[in-house]
N, C-alpha and C positions, 0 to 999 in steps of 0.2 A: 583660344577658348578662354574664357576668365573664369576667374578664380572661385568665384562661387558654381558656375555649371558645376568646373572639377570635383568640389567639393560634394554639389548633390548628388553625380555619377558615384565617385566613391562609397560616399553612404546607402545608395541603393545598392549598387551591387554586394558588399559587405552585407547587408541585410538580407539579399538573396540568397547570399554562399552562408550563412547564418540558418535559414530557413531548410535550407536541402540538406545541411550536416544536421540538424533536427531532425529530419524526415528520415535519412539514413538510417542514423543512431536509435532509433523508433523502429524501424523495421529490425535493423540488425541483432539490436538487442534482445527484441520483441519485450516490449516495454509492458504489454497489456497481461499476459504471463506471467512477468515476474509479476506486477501487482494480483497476480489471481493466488500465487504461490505465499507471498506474502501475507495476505488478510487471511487464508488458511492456516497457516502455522501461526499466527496472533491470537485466531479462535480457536485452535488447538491447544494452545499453551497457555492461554488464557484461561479457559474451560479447566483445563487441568487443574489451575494456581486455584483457583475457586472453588470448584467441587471434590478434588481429590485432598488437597492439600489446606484445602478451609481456611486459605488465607483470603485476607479484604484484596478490594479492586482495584486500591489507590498501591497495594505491595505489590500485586499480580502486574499491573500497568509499570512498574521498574523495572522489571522483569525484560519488559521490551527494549529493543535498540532505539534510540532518543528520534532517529528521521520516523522508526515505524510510529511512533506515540502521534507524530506529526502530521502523518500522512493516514493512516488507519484510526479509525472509531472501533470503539469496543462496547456492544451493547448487549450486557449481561439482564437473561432473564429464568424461568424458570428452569433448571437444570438446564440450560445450554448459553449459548454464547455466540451473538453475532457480531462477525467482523464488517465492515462496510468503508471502502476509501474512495480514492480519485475517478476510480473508472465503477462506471455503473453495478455491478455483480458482487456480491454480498457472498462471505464463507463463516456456516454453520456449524459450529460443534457443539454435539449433543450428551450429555452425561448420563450413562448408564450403568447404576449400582452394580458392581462386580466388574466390569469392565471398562471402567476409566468413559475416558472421552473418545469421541468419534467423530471425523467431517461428516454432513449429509451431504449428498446430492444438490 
């Protein structure tokens, strides 16, 4: 066999055994969860930093772990607070006077 085949076999299968430890780690994890758990507790804590605690978006935004800033968008609007990142599904927290913040639905 010469040396370049060897070379393309190795790199394809490395990139297969690459792809299926992806795929695993995806399922195993459940990757799509934790990003749902995640954009929740941003717009939870976020909502809070803003409407309870009336601090600005750029103090409330430190407040997060430096991969969430990265990975989750924070789009603050009338009393509430939407999160939105990698995977399509958006988490809302909504501020209401006497009782802090809340996820919707």
């Amino acid at each position: 066999m010469s040396r370049l085949l060897r070379r393309i076999l190795l790199v394809t299968a490395s990139v297969f055994l690459l792809l299926v430890a992806v795929i695993v780690a995806w399922r195993v994890f459940r990757v799509p969860l934790l990003f749902n758990i995640g954009k929740g507790y941003a717009a939870q804590q976020t909502c809070a930093c803003l409407f309870v605690s009336g601090r600005s978006i750029e103090s409330c935004m430190g407040d997060l772990d430096p991969l969430a800033r990265k990975l989750i968008s924070i789009h603050p609007g009338a009393a509430e607070v939407t999160a939105s990142g990698f995977v399509l599904k958006t988490a809302t927290a909504r501020y209401e006077r006497g009782f802090g913040c809340s996820l919707r639905d």
